[in-house]
C-alpha positions as CSV (number, residue, x, y, z in Angstrom):
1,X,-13.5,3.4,-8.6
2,X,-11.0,1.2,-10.8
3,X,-12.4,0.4,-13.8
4,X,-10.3,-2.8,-14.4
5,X,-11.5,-5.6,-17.3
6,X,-13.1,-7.9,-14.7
7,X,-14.6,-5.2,-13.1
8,X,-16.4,-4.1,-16.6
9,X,-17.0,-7.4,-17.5
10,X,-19.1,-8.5,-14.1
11,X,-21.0,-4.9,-14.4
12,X,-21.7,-5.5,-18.0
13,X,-23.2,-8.8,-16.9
14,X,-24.9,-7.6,-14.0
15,X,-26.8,-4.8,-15.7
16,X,-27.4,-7.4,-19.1
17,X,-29.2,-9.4,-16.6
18,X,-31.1,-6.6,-15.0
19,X,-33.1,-5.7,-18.4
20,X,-33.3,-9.1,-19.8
21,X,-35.3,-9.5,-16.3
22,X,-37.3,-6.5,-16.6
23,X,-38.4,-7.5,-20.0
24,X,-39.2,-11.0,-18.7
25,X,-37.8,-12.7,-20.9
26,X,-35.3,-16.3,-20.6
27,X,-31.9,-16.0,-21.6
28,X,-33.5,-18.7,-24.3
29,X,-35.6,-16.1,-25.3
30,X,-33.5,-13.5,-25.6
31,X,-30.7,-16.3,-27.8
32,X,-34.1,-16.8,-30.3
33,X,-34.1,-12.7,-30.8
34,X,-30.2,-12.0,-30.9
35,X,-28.7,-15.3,-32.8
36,X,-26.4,-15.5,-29.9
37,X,-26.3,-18.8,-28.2
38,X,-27.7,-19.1,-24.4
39,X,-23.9,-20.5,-23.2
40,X,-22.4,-17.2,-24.6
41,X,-25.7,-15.3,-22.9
42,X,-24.7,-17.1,-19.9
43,X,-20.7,-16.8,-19.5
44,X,-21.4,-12.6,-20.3
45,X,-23.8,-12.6,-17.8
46,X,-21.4,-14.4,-14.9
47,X,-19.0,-11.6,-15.9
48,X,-16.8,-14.6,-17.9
49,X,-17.3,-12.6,-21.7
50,X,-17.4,-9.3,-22.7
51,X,-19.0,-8.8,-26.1
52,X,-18.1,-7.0,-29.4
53,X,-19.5,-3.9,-30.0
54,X,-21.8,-5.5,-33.1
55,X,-23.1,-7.7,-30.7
56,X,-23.5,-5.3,-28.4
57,X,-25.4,-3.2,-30.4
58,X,-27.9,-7.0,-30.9
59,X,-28.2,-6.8,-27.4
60,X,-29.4,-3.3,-26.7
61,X,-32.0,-3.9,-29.2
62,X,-33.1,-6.7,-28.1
63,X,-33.3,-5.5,-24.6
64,X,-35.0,-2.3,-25.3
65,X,-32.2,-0.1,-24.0
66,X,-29.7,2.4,-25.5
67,X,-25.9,0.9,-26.4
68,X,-24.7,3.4,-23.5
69,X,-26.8,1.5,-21.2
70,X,-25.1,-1.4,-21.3
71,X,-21.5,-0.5,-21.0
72,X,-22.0,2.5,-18.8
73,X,-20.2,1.1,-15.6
74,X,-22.6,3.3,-13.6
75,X,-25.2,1.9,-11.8
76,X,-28.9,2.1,-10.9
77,X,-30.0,2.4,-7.6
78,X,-31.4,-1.5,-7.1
79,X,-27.8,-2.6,-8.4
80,X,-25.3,0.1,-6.3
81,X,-25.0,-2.0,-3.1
82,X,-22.8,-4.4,-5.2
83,X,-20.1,-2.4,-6.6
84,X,-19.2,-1.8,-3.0
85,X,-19.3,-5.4,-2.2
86,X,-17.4,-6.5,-5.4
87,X,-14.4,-3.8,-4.8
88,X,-14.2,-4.7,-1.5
89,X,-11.2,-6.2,0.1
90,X,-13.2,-9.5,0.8
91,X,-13.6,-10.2,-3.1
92,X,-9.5,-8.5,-3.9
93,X,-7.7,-10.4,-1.3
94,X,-9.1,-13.1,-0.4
95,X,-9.3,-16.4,-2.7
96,X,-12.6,-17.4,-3.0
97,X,-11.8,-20.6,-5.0
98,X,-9.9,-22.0,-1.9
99,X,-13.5,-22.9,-0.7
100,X,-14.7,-23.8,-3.8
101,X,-16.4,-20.8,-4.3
102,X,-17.1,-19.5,-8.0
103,X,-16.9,-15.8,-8.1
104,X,-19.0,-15.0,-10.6
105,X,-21.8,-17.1,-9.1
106,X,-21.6,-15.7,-5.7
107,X,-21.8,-12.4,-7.4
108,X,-24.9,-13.5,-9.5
109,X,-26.7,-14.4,-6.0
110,X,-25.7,-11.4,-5.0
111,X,-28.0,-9.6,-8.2
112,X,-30.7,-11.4,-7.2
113,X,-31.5,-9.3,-3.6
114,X,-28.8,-6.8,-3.8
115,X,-30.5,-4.9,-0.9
116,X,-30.9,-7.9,0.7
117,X,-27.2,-9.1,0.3
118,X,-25.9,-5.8,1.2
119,X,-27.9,-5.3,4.4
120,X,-26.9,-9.0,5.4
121,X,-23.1,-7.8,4.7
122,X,-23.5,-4.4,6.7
123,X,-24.9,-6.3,9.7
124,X,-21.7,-8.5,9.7
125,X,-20.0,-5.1,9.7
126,X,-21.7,-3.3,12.6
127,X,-21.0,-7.1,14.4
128,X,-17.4,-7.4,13.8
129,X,-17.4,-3.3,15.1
130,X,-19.4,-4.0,18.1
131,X,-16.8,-6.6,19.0
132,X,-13.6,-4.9,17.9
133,X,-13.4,-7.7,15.1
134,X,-10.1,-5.9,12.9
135,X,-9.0,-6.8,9.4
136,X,-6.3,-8.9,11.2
137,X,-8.7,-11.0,13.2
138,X,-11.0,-11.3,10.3
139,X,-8.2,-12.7,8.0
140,X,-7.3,-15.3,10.6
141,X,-10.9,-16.8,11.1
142,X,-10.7,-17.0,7.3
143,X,-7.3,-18.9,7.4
144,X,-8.5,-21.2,10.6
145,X,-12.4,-21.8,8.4
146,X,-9.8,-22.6,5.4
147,X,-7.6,-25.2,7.6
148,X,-11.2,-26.7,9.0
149,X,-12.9,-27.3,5.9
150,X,-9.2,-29.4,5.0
151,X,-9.1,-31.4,7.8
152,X,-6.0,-29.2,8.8
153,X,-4.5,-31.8,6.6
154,X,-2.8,-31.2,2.7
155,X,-1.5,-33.8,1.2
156,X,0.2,-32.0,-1.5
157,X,3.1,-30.9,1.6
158,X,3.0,-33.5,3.1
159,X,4.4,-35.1,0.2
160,X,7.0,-32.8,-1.1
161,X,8.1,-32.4,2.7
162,X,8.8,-36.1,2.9
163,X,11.0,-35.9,-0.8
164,X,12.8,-33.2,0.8
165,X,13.8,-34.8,3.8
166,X,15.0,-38.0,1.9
167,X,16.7,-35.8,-0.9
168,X,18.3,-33.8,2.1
169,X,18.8,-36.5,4.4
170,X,17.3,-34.7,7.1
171,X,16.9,-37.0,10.7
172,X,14.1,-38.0,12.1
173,X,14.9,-35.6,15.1
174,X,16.4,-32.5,13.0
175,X,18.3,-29.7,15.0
176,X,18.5,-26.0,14.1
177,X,22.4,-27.1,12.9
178,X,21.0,-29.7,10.4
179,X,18.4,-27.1,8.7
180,X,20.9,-24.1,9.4
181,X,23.1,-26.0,6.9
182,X,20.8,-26.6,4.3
183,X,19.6,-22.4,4.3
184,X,23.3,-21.7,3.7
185,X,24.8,-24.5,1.3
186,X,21.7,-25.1,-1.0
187,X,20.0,-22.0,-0.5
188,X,22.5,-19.5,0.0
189,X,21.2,-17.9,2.9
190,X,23.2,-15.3,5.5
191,X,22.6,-15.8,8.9
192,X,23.4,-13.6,12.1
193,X,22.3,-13.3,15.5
194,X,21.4,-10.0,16.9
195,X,20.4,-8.5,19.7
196,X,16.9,-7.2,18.8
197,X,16.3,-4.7,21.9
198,X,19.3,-3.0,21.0
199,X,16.9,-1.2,18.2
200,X,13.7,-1.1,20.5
201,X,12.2,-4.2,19.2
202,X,10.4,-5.8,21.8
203,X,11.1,-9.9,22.4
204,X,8.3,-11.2,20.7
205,X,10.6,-10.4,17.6
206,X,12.5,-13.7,16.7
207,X,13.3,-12.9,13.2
208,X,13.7,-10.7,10.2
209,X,14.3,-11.8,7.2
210,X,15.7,-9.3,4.3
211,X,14.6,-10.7,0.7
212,X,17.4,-8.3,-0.8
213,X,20.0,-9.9,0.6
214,X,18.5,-13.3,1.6
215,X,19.7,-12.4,5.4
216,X,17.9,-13.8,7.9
217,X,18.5,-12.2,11.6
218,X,17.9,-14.0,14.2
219,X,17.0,-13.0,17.7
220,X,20.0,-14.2,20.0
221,X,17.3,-15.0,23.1
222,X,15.8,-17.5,20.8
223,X,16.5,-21.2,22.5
224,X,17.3,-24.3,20.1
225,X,13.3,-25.2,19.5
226,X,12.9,-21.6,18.2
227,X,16.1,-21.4,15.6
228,X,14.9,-25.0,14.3
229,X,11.0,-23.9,13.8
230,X,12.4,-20.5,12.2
231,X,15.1,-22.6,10.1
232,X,12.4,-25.4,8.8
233,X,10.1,-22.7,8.2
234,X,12.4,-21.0,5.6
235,X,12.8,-23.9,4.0
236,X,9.3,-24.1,3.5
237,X,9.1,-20.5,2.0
238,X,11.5,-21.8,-0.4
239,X,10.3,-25.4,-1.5
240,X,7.1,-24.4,-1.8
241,X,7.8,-21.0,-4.0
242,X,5.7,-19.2,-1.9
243,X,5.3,-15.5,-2.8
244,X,4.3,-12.7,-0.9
245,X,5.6,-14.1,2.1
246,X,5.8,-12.3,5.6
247,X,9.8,-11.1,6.5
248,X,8.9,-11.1,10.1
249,X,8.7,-13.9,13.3
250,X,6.5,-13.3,15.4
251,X,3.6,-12.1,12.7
252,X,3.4,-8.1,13.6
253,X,1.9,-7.0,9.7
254,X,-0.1,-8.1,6.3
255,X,0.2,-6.6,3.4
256,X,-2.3,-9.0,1.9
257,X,-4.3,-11.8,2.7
258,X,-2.1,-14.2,0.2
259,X,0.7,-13.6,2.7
260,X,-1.1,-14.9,5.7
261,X,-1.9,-18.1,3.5
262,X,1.6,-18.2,2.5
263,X,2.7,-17.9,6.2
264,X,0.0,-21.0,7.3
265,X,1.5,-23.0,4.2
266,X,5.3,-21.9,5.2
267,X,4.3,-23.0,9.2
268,X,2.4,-26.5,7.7
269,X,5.5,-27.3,5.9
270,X,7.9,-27.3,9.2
271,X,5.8,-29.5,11.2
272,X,5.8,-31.9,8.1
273,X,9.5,-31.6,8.2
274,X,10.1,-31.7,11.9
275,X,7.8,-34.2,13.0
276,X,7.3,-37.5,10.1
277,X,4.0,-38.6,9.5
278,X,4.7,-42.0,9.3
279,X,6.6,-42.2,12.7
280,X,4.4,-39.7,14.6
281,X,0.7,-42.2,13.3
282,X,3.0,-45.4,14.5
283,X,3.9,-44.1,17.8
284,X,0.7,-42.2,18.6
285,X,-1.1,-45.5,17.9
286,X,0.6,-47.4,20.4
287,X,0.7,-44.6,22.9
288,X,-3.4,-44.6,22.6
289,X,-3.5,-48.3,23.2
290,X,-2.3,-47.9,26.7
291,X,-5.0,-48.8,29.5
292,X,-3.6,-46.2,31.9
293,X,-2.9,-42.9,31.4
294,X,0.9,-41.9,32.5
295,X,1.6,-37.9,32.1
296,X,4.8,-39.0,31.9
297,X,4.7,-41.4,28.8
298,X,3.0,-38.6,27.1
299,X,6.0,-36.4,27.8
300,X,8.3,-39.0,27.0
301,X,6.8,-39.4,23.5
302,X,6.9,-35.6,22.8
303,X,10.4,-35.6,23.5
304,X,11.1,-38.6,20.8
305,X,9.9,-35.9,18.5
306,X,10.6,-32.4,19.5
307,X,11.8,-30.6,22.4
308,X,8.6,-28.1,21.5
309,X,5.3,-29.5,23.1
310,X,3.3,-26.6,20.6
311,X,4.3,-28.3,17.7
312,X,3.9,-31.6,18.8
313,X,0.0,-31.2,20.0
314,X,-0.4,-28.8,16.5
315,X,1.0,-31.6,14.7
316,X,-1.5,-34.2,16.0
317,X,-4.5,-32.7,14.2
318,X,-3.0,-33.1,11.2
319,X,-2.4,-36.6,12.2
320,X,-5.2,-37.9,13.8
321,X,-8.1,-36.7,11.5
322,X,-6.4,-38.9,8.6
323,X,-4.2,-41.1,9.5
324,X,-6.3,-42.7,12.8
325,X,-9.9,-41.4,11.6
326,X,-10.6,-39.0,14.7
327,X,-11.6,-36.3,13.0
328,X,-13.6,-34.6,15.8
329,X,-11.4,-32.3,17.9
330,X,-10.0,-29.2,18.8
331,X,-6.9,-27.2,19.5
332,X,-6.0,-24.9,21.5
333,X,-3.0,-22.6,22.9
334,X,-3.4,-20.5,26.0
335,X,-1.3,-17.3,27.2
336,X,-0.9,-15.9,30.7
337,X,1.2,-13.1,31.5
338,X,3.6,-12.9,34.2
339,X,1.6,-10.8,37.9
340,X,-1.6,-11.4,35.7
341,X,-4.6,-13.7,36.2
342,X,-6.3,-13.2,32.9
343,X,-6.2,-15.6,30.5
344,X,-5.9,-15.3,26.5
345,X,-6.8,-17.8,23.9
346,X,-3.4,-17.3,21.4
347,X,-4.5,-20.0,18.6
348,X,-7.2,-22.5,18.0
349,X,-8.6,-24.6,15.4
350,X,-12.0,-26.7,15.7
351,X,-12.7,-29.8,13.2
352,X,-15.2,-31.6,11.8
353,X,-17.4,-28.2,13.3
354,X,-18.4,-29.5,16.7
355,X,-18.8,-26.1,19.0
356,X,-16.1,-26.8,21.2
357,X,-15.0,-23.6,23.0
358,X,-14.2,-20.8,21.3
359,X,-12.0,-17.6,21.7
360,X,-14.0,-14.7,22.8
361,X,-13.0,-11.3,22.2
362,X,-15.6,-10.1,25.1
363,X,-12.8,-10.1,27.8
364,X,-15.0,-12.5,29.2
365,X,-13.3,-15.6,31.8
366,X,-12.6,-18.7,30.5
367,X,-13.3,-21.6,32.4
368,X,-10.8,-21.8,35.3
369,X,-12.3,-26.0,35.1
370,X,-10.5,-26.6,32.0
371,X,-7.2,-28.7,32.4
372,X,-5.2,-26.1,30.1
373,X,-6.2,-23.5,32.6
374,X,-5.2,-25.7,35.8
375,X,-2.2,-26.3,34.2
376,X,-1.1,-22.8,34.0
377,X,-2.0,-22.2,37.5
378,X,0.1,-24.8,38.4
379,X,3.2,-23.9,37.0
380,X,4.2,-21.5,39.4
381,X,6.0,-24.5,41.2
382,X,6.9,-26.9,37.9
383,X,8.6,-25.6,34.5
384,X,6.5,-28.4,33.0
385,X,3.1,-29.4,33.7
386,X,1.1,-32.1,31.8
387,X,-2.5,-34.3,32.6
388,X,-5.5,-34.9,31.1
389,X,-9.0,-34.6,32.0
390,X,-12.5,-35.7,30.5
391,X,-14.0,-32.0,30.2
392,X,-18.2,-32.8,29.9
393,X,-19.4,-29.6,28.5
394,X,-23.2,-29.0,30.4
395,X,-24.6,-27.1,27.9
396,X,-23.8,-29.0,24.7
397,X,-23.7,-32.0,26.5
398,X,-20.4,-32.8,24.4
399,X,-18.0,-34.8,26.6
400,X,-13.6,-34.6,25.4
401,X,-11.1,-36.2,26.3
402,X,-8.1,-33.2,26.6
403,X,-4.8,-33.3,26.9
404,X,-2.7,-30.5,28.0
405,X,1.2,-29.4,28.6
406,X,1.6,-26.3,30.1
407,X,5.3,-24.8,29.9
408,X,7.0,-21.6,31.2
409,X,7.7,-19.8,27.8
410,X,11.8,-18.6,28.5
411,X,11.8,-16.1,25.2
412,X,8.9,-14.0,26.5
413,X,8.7,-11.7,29.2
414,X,7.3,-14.4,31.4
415,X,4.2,-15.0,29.4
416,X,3.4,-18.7,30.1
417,X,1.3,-21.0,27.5
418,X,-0.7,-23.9,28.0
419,X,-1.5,-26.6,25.1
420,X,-4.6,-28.5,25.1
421,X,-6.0,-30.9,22.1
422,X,-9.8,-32.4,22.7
423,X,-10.9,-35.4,21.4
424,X,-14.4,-35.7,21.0
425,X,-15.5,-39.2,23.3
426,X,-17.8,-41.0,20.8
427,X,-18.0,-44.9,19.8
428,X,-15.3,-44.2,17.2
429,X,-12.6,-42.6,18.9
430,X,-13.5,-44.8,22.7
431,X,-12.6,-47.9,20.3
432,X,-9.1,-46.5,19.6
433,X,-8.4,-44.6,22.8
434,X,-7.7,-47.3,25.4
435,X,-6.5,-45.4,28.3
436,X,-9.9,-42.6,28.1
437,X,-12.0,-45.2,30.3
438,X,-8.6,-44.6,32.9
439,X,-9.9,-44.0,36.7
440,X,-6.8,-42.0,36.8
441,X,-8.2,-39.3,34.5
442,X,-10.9,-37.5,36.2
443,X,-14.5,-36.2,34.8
444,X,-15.5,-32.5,35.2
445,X,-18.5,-30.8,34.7
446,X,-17.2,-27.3,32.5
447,X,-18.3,-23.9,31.2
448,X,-17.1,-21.8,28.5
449,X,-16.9,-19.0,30.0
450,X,-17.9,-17.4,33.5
451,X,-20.5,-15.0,32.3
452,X,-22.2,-17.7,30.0
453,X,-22.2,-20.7,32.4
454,X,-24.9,-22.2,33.7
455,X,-22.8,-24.8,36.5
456,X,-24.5,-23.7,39.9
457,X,-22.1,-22.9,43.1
458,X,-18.6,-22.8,40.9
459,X,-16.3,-23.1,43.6
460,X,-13.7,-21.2,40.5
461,X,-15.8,-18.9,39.1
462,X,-14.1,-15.9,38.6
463,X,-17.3,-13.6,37.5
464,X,-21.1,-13.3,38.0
465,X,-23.0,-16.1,35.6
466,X,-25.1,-13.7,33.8
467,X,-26.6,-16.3,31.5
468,X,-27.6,-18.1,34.5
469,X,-28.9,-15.3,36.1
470,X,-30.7,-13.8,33.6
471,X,-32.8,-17.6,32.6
472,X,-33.8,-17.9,36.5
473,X,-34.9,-14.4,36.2
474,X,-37.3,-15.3,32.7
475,X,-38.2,-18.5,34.8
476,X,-39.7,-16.4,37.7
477,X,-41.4,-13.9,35.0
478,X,-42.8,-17.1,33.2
479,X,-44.0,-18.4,36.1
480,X,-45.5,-14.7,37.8
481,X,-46.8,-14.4,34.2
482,X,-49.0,-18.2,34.2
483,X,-50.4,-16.9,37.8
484,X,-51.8,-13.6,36.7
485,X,-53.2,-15.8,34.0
486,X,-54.9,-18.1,36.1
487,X,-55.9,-15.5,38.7
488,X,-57.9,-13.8,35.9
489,X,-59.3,-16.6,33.9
């Protein structure tokens, strides 16, 4: 066990509290017998204070208990569940404060029903076990409940991302050559292309970058969207001073969980940088006003921004939430490998908390209803496939509007993604979405997943509906069970 100074001083607190309580006594109380004020009582019992050894010696008296007591950072049995908790990675790596989330207060509930707290914590354990749920995946439903309880939106980058660009003079439409120059004037970077595969990386690598050196290698399969996501990306790293930082495109390891924040902030930054607020909340505006929808327009106004349709649809819900007030939606990013039929959920974000669907790490089918997933299908004919479809979810009765691209991926090894962002249909956003009430956008009843749907006669259902099976099976028991009843009455 490290014994470090916070460590000691959130023990000392902890077990300070524990015979103050057995003694029954109020921290008001126990001020009137020591002649130390109940603020100081209070900031030594939230682990903020350590006392001096006089008024150590005050306490102990006070409390009945030996000076060794107190400071001994061992235990009792009622209060040895939260050492574990507090050394635990969750309380070391991850920044509580992000959610507004005092330390020293969580760890003061915590002292109240340590058993409690602890078997609470070891049943999200033996969950996350039970569904493979690793460190990784953990960290990254941290990150995504972090970029949810924002909005997905910080207006602390988006600022000093618009400065840069006017300092810089960066175009609206940046290419890798514009940001290239910038790493290697202003910022003295080295940059090569290599081939990757000649060392046995596979091609999800698209770039290393060497800290020592400030040498960034580049992949040479990477296309012209890539280089210019990697480049604006850098220059996030380095405008925002963000340290630890990952070295490697496409994410392959964490050293800590500051490094994935650093990596979401790095990411933030180059959609700020590629695609300009102001321009993207003018244009999206008109585009919504539209009575018809036209797949094409919508294509047509990705392009005036990027050549990438990912960043353009991730870029919208930083948009939309604040700058058009539809805060109610959700993204997601779809994978299908090359000779494969199953379907992988690669990123998503949710706002404003509505249960739109979620990835599931069951190997369960997704809904082969979904526009995203039609999408995919369809691209073995088209290199670029967009629509959009009013997806009524039966179970939540929740009705979206979604729009989806779907795009042969050429870097990969003929994995294919599929982007899809859902606005929630509500009075709010049906007022500033002309073209949702379009004939030419059809409505479909959709699941979740196969297993858990309860649509009857799925003409795409791709496994047993177990959910559905299983509440017609408790019907007929509910209904044999009311018979016996009556029979025997």
């Amino acid at each position: 066990m490290t014994h470090d100074a916070e460590f000691i001083k959130t023990v000392f607190g902890l077990k300070m509290k524990q015979f103050r309580q057995k003694r029954n006594i109020s921290l008001q109380e126990l001020s009137n017998q020591t002649g130390l004020s109940k603020s100081y009582l209070n900031e030594i019992e939230n682990g903020k204070k350590y006392p001096k050894h006089d008024k150590i010696a005050q306490l102990a008296t006070a409390l009945n208990c030996s000076y060794n007591d107190l400071v001994s950072t061992k235990l009792d049995k009622s209060l040895s569940p939260i050492v574990e908790i507090i050394q635990s990675d969750f309380f070391k790596e991850i920044p509580l404060d992000l959610f507004g989330i005092n330390k020293n207060n969580l760890i003061s509930i915590i002292s109240d029903a340590p058993k409690k707290v602890t078997a609470f914590v070891n049943t999200l354990i033996e969950i996350s076990k039970n569904y493979n749920l690793s460190k990784e995946r953990f960290y990254f439903a941290v990150v995504r409940s972090f970029q949810e309880l924002y909005d997905n939106y910080f207006p602390e980058i988006e600022e000093k991302a618009v400065a840069y660009s006017i300092e810089n003079q960066i175009p609206h439409k940046p290419n890798s050559s514009d940001l290239e120059k910038i790493l290697t004037e202003k910022l003295q970077y080295e940059i090569r292309n290599l081939d990757f595969e000649k060392y046995g990386a596979t091609g999800k690598l698209r770039s290393l970058f060497i800290p020592e050196k400030k040498l960034l290698l580049l992949n040479e399969l990477l296309d012209e969207d890539q280089k210019t996501f990697i480049f604006a990306k850098e220059i996030g790293y380095n405008v925002l001073n963000l340290n630890p930082r990952p070295n490697t495109y496409s994410w392959l390891d964490f050293t800590s969980f500051e490094e994935l924040l650093s990596n979401y902030y790095a990411s933030y930054f180059a959609g700020c940088l590629l695609i300009h607020k102001g321009i993207l909340t003018e244009k999206i505006s008109s585009f919504f006003k539209s009575h018809e929808w036209e797949p094409q327009n919508f294509e047509n106004l990705i392009e005036e921004f990027t050549n990438s349709p990912e960043t353009f649809y991730y870029r919208m819900t930083n948009i939309l939430p604040q700058e058009l007030g539809i805060k109610d939606l959700f993204y997601l990013c779809f994978t299908k490998k090359k000779n494969s039929d199953k379907l992988e959920i690669l990123k998503e974000l949710h706002l404003n908390q509505q249960q739109a669907p979620h990835a599931n790490a069951t190997n369960e089918h997704y809904c082969r209803r979904w526009i995203a997933v039609k999408n995919l299908i369809n691209l073995k004919e088209n290199e670029t496939v967009t629509d959009a479809q009013i997806s009524h979810y039966k179970d939540s009765g929740l009705t979206y509007l979604v729009l989806s691209t779907s795009q042969k991926n050429p870097f990969s090894d003929g994995t294919n993604r599929s982007y899809c962002l859902g606005i929630l249909l509500n009075s709010n956003s049906l007022k500033k979405i002309n073209f949702a009430k379009s004939d030419r956008i059809k409505t479909v009843n959709v699941g979740v997943t196969c297993e858990f749907c309860s649509i009857p006669n799925c003409e795409v259902r791709q496994a047993p509906p177990l959910r559905l099976e299983k509440d017609l099976f408790n019907e007929n028991m509910k209904k044999a069970i009311q018979m016996i009843k009556k029979e025997m009455m």
